[in-house]
C-alpha positions in Angstrom: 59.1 -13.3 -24.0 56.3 -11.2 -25.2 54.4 -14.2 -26.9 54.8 -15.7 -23.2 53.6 -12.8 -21.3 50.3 -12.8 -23.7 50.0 -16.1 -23.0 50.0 -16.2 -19.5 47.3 -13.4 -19.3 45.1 -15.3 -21.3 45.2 -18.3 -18.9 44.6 -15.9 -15.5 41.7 -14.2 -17.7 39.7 -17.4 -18.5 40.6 -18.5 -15.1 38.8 -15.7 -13.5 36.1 -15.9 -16.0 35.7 -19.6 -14.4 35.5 -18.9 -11.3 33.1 -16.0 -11.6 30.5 -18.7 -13.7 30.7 -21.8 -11.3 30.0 -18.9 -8.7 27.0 -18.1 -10.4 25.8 -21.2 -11.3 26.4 -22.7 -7.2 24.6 -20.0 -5.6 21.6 -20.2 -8.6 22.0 -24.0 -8.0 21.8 -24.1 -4.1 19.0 -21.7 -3.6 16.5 -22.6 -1.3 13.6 -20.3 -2.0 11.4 -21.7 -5.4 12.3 -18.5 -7.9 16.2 -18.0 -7.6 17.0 -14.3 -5.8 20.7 -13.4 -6.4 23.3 -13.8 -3.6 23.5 -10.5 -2.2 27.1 -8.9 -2.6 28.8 -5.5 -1.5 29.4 -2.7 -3.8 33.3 -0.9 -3.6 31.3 2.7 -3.9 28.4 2.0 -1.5 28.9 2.8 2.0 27.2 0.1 4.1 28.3 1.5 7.4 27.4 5.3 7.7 29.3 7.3 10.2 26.9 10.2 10.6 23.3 9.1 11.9 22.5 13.4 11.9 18.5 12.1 10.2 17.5 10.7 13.4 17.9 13.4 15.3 14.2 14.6 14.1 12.5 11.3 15.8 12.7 12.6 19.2 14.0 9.5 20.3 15.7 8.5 23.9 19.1 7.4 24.0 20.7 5.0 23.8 19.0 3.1 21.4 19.5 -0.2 19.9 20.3 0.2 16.3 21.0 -2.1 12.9 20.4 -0.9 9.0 20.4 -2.6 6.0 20.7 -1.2 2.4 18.6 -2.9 -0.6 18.9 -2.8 -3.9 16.0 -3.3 -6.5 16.2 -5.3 -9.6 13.5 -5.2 -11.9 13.1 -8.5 -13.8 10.3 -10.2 -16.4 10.3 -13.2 -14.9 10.1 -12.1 -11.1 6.9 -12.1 -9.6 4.7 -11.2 -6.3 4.5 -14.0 -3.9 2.1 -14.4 -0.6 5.5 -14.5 0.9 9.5 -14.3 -0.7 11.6 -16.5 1.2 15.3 -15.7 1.7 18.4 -17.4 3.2 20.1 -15.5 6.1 19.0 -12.8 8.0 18.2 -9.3 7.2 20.2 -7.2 9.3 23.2 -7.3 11.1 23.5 -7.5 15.5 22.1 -4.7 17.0 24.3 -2.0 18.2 23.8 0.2 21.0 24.0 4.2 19.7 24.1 7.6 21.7 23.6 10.3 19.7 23.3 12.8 22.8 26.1 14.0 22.4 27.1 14.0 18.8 25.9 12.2 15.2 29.1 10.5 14.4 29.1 7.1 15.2 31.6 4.3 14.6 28.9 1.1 13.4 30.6 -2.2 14.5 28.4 -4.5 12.4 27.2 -4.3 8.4 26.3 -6.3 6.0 26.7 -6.0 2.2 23.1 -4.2 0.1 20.8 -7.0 -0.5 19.6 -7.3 -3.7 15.8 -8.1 -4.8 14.0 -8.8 -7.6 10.3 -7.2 -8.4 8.7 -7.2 -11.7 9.0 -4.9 -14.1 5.0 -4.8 -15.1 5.1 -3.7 -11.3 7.5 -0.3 -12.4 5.7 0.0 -15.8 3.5 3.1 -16.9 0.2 2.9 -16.3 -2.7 4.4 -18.3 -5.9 4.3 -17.0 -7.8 7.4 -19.5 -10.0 5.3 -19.1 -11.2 5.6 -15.5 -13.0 8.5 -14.0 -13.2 8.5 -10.2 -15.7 11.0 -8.3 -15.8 12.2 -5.1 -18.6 13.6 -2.5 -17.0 15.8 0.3 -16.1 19.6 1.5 -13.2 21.8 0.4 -11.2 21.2 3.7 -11.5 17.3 3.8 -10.1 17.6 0.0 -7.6 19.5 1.1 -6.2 17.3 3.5 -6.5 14.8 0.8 -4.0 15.5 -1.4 -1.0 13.9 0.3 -2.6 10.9 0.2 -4.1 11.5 -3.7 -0.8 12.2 -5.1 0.9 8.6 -4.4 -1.7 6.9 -7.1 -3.1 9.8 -9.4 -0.8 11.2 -10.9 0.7 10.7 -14.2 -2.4 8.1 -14.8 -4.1 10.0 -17.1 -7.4 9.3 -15.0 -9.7 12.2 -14.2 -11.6 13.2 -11.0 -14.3 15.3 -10.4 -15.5 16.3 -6.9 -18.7 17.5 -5.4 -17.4 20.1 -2.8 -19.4 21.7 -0.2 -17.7 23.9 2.3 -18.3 21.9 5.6 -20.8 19.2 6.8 -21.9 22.0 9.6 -25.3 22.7 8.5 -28.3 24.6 10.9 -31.5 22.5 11.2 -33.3 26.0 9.8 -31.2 26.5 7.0 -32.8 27.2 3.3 -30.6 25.1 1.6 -28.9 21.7 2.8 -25.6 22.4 2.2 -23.2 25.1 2.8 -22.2 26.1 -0.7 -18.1 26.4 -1.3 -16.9 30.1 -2.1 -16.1 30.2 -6.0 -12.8 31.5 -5.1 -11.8 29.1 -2.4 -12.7 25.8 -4.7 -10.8 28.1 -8.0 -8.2 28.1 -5.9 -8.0 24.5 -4.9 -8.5 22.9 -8.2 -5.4 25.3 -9.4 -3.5 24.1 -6.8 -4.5 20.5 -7.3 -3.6 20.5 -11.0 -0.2 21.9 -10.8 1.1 18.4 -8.7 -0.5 17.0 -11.8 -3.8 15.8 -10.2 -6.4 16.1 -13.2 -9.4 17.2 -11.1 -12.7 19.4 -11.5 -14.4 20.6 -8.7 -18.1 21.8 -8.7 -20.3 22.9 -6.7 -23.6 20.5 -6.2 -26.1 19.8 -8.6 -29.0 21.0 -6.3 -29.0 23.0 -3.3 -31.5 20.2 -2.1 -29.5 17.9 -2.1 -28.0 15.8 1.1 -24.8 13.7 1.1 -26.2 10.5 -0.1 -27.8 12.9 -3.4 -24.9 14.5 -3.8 -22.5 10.9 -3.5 -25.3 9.5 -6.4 -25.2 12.8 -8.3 -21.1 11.6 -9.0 -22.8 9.1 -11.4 -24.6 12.0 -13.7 -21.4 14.1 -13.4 -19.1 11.5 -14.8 -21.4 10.3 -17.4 -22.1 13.6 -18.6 -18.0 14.1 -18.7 -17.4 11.0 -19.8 -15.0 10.8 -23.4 -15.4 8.1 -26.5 -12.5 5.9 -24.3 -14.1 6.4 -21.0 -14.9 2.3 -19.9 -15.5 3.0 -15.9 -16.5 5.5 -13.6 -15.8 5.4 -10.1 -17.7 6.3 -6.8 -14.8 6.9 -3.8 -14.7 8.4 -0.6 -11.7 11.3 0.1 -10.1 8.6 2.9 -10.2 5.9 -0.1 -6.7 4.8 -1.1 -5.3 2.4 -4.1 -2.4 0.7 -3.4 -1.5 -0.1 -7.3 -3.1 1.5 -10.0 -1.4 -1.0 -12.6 -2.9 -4.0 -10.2 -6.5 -1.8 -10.6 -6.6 -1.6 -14.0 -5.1 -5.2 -14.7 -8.3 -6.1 -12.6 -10.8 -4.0 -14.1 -9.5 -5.6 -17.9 -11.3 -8.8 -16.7 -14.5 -7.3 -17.1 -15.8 -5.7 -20.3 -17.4 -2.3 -20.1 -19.6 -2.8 -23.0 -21.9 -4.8 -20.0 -23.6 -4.1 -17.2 -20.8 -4.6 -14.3 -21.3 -3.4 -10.6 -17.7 -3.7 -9.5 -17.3 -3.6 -5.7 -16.5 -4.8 -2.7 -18.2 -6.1 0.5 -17.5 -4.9 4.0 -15.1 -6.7 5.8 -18.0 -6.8 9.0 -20.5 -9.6 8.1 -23.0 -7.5 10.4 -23.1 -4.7 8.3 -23.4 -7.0 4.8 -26.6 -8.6 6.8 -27.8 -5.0 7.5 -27.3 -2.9 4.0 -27.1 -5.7 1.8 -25.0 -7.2 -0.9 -23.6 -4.0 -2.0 -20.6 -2.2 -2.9 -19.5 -0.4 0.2 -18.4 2.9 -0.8 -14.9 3.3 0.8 -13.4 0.8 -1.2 -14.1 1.8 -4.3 -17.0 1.6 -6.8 -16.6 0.9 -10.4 -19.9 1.1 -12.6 -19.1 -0.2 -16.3 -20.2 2.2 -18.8 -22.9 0.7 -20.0 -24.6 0.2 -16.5 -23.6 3.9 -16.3 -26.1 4.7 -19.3 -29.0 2.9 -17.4 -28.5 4.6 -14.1 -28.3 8.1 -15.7 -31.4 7.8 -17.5 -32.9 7.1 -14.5 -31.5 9.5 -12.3 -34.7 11.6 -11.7 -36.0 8.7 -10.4 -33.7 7.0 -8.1 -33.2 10.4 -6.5 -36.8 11.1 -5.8 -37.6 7.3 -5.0 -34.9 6.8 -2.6 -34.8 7.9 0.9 -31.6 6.3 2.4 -28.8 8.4 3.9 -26.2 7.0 2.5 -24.8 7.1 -1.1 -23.7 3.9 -2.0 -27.2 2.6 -0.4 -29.1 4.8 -2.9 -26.9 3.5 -6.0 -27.4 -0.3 -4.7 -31.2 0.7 -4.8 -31.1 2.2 -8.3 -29.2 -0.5 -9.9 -31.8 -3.2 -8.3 -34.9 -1.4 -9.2 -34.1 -0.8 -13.1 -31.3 -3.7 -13.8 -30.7 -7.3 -12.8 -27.1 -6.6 -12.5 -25.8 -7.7 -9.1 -22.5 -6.9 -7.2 -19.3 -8.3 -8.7 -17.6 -8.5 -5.3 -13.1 -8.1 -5.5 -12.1 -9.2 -2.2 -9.0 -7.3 -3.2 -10.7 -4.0 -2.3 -10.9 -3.1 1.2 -13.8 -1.0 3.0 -12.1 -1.8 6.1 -15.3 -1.7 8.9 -13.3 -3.3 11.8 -11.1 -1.5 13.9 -8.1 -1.1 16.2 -5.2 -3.0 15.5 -5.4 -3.6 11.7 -1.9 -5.2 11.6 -3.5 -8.5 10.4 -5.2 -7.3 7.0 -1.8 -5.3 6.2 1.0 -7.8 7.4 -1.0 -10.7 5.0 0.8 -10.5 1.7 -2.8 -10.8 -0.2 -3.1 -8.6 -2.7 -4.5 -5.1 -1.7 -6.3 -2.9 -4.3 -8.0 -0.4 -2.4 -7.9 0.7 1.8 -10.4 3.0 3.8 -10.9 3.7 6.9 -7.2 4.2 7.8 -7.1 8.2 9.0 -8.4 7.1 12.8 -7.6 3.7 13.3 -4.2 1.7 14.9 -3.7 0.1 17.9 -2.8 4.1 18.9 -6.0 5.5 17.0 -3.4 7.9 15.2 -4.2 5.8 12.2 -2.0 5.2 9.6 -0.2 7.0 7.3 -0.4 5.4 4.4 1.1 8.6 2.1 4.2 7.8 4.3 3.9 3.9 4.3 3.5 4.0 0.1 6.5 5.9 -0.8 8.8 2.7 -1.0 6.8 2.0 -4.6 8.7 4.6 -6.0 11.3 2.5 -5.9 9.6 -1.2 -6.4 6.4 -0.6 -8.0 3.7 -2.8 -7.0 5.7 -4.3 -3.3 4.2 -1.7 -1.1 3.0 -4.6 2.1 4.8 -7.5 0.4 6.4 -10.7 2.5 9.9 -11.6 2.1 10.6 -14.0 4.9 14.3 -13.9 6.4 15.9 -17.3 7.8 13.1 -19.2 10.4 12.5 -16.1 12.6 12.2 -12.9 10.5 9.1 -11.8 8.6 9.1 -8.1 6.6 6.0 -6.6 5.6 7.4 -3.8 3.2 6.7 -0.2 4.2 4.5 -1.7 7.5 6.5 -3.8 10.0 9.1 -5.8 10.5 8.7 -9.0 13.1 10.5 -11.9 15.0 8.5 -14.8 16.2 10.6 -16.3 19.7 8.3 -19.4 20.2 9.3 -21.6 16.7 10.1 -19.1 14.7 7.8 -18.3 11.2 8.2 -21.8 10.1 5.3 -22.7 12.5 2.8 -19.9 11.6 0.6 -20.7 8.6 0.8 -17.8 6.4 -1.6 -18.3 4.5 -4.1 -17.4 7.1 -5.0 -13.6 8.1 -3.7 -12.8 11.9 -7.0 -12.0 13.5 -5.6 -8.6 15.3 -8.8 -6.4 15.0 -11.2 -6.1 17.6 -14.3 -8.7 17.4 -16.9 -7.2 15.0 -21.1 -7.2 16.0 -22.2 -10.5 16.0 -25.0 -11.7 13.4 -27.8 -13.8 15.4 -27.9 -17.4 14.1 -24.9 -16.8 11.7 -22.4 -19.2 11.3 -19.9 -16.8 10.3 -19.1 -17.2 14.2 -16.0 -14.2 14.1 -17.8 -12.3 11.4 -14.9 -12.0 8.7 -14.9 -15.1 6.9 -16.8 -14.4 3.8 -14.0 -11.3 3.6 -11.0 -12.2 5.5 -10.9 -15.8 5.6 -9.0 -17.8 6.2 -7.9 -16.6 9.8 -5.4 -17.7 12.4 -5.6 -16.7 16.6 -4.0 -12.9 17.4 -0.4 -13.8 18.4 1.0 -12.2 22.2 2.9 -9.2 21.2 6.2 -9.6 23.3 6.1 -13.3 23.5 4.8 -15.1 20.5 5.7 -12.1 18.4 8.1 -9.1 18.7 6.9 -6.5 16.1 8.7 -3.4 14.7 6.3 -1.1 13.3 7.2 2.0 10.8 7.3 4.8 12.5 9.0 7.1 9.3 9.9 6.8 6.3 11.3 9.8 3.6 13.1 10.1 -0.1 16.8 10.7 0.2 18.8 11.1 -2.8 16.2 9.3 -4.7 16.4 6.1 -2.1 13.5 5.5 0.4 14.7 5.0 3.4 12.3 3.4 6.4 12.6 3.3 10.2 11.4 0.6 11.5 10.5 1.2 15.8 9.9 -1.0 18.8 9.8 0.6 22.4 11.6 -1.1 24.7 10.2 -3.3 27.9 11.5 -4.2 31.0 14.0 -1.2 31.4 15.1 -2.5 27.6 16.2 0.3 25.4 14.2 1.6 22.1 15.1 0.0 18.8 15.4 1.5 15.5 16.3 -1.0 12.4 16.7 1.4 9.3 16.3 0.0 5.3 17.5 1.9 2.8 15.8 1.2 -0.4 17.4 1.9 -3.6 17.5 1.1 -7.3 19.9 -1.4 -7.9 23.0 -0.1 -10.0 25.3 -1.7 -12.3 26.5 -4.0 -9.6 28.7 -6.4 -12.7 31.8 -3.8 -12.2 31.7 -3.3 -8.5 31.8 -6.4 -7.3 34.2 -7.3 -4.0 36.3 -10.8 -4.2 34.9 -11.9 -1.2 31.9 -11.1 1.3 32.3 -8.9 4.1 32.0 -10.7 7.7 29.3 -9.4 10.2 27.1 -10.2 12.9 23.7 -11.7 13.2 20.0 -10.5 14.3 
């Protein structure tokens, strides 16, 4: 009897162990998208339908509102990689539900689906040293200041250094002795103490000369560094306090292209052919400006020089001119860094799933001119490294654009937009005379595609929020209704994925459709 009994667990044990490996093997076998991105399954411990919604009472929002969420879980993988866009079976979240939290937070939510799970690379999660980097920046003690926010999502824990040239504000009297009005020693002690306990390796000083205007002071950055510079240092770096990197493992994976031991002027054109025609094939300054080391050498031996010979009013101007007059170096433009010189809705450059390095310009821009808060926007690479404004496409109609929007397209769905083109949402930029760049953007942005009819040919989501909770990022997604429609929130919850092997249910829950 007992010999029997053993047997019989055996078979049910290898017959469960069957089924769980053709499983496997159909969904890895019948999956559409080219890179195979498990079948997304619910955990017995995870709670996919919350009952208290208290969070959103902080968004000010009116009720009732239109309401669905969506929990993901992040897998990091070798072979998983960053694609223009991710395309996935199924939709993303469940029906909308209609929710009143006038009253009171607890809600009973009639539709969920299971956490989606996603794959990222782990070179995306990895450490990143970059020692070897020192960025400089030109500004006042109050614009630093407000900087921070935005300076702790891609300095810290880098190991790179930053030393700024503070003055205390640009307000300056046309009789004034000196041209700047110098910092108090206290207030910029102060600061940098501040600064360096977040773990922001930074050394502010006062400016080299009292002479000095902003575009002396910007090209002073170059003496500063060099004169700091250690035996690993490889690039210094000219930014603005409004410039942000999206990925500093992307940054310095770019920069190992080139080596330091030559003369490389690392930049980026503006976006705005008008302005390229006007200041020349330079590296505009908001983006980001890397100098090699050894082009470094030759511009600080001829500091004296380029300060005295130079009479632009604008940094990045003056180091253009100093490079051409004493080198034959010339711009290595990386279309990956963005000065960002057109304006309004910007929702085509961050919704195209290119690879961003660098963005500027952001503080007073938006269809809203509130601008965008990119400190906000970033925090879901906490949790997936480099996928801050990646493209995983849903089914034929859904399109997410991590941590910026999320969009349905009515009139044929996704399947008829070519993504590989740039939405041209931005207002028209100067026209160049005789130029056959006719919309001003295709040495930069191209290729483009016609602005799409928001409400029509595209219904958009933008994130209005997003916040850590319990060491998930969660996002809230907005739209505002139209034609006495009510406002919609769609919620993701992003998460690390957990040992999902031993929480497995035997069969997928049922739900609704968006």
């Amino acid at each position: 009897m007992l010999l029997r009994a053993g047997i019989t667990a055996l078979i049910c044990l290898l017959s469960l162990t069957s089924v769980i490996f053709v499983a496997r093997l159909y969904r890895r076998e019948n999956a559409s998208s080219t890179e195979w991105i498990p079948t997304f399954r619910a955990q017995k411990h995870l709670e996919p339908c919350p009952s208290n919604l208290d969070w959103l009472q902080s968004l000010d929002l009116s009720y009732p509102v239109k309401y669905a969420r969506r929990e993901i879980n992040v897998r990091t993988t070798a072979e998983a990689k960053r694609l223009m866009v991710t395309k996935l079976d199924g939709p993303l979240f469940p029906d909308f539900q209609s929710v009143d939290l006038s009253d009171s937070f607890e809600v009973k939510l009639k539709y969920c689906k299971e956490p989606l799970v996603i794959e990222v690379s782990e070179r995306a999660k990895a450490p990143v040293d970059a020692a070897h980097i020192i960025f400089g920046i030109s500004t006042t003690l109050e614009r630093l200041d407000d900087s921070i926010p935005f300076l702790l999502r891609w300095l810290p824990n880098t190991n790179a250094k930053l030393f700024v040239i503070a003055i205390k504000d640009d307000d300056v009297p046309d009789d004034a002795k000196d041209r700047f009005n110098p910092a108090d020693d206290q207030a910029i002690s102060e600061l940098q103490e501040r600064m360096r306990k977040v773990d922001l390796d930074v050394t502010i000083i006062h400016p080299l000369s009292k002479q000095d205007w902003f575009s002396q002071r910007y090209f002073s950055l170059i003496r500063v560094m060099y004169e700091n510079r250690q035996p690993n240092t490889e690039w210094i770096s000219l930014i603005d306090d409004d410039t942000f990197f999206l990925s500093m493992p992307s940054l310095v994976e770019r920069l190992a292209e080139f080596d330091p031991n030559k003369q490389y002027y690392v930049g980026a054109l503006s976006e705005d052919w008008w302005s390229v025609a006007r200041y020349g094939m330079m590296g505009f300054g908001g983006a980001g400006v890397f100098v090699s080391i050894a082009l470094a050498e030759v511009v600080n031996s001829k500091y004296e020089d380029c300060q005295e010979r130079s009479h632009t009013s604008a940094g990045d101007i003056r180091l253009r001119e100093c490079i051409s007059w004493h080198t034959r170096t010339k711009l290595t433009n990386i279309l990956e860094l963005h000065q960002i010189d057109i304006h309004n809705d910007l929702s085509g450059i961050y919704e195209s799933g290119r690879q961003i390095l660098s963005l500027h310009h952001w503080k007073g821009e938006g269809p809203d001119g509130k601008g965008y808060p990119l400190h906000t926007m970033h925090l879901v690479a906490d949790i997936c490294g480099d996928c801050f404004l990646q493209r995983w496409q849903f089914g034929d109609d859904m399109l997410l654009v991590n941590g910026f929007s999320l969009a349905t397209y009515p009139k044929g769905g996704v399947k008829k937009l070519d993504l590989e083109k740039m939405e041209e949402t931005w207002d028209h930029p100067s026209v160049v005379d005789g130029s056959l760049n006719e919309n001003g953007v295709d040495h930069s942005l191209g290729p483009t595609r016609p602005k799409l009819d928001l409400g029509t040919e595209k219904i958009q989501y933008r994130l209005l929020d997003s916040m850590i909770v319990d060491g998930a990022v969660r996002q809230l997604y907005f739209r505002a209704g139209a034609g006495g429609d009510n406002d919609s929130i769609l919620e993701l919850l992003w998460k690390n994925q957990p040992d999902l092997e031993s929480h497995l249910e035997e069969e997928p829950r049922r739900d609704g459709t968006v």
